[in-house]
N, C-alpha and C positions, 0 to 999 in steps of 0.2 A: 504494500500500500504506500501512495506517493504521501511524503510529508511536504505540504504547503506551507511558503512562508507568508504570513497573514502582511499586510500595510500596515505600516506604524501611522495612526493619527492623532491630530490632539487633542487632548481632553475635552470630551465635549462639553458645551456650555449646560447648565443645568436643566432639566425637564425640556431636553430636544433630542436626544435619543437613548435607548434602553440601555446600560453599561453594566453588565454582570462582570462580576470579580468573587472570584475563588478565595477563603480567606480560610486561616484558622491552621492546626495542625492535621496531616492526614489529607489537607484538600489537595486535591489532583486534577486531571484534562476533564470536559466534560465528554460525556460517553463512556462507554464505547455506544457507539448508535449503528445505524445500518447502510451506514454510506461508504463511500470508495475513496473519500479523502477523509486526512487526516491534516490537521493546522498547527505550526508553530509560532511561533511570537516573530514577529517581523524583527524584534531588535535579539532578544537573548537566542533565539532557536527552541524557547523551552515551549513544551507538546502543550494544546489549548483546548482543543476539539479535536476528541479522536471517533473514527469511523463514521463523519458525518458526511449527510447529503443537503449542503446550503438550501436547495429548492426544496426538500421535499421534509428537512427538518423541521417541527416548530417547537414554538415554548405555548405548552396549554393549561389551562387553569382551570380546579374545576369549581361551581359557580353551585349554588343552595340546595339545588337539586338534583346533584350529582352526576351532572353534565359536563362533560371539557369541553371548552371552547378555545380553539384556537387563538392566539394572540399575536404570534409572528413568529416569521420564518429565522432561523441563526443568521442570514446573511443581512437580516436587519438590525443589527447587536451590536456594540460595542464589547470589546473584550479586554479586559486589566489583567497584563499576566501578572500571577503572583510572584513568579519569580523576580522580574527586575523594574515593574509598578509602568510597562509602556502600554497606552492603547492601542488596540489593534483589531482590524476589521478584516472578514473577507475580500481578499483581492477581485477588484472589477471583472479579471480575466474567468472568474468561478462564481461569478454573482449570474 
């Protein structure tokens, strides 16, 4: 499986897009999912999202009556790697 290296971007400005970050001890890549890439951190290399498929990934949530609803896809995310605190997005080329 190819490891992609994500774009480093800057920190986005507050409530204008979704920024998950891995925190804590034990935290690691998110997945493994069921996709054919894998993403590294555009500045460290270190693994973010592993086994994912940008289009067909999402983040869902479930709602009072125990429905998931979809909310959005990985490639619309911000990602903070834990290891060296860079943001990093799926590359245009895999969006």
């Amino acid at each position: 499986m190819a490891k992609i290296p994500m774009t480093v971007v800057p920190k986005p400005e507050p409530h204008t897009r979704y920024v998950s970050a891995r925190s804590g001890a034990g935290s690691k890549a998110w997945g493994p999912g069921h996709g054919d890439y894998s993403y590294v951190c555009g500045s460290c290399r270190d693994l973010i999202l592993q086994s994912a498929d940008p289009d067909k990934s999402v983040i869902s949530l479930e709602d009072d009556e125990g429905n998931f609803i979809d909310v959005m896809r990985l490639r619309e995310m911000v990602y903070k790697c834990k290891n060296c605190g860079a943001y990093n997005e799926i590359p245009q080329a895999h969006k």
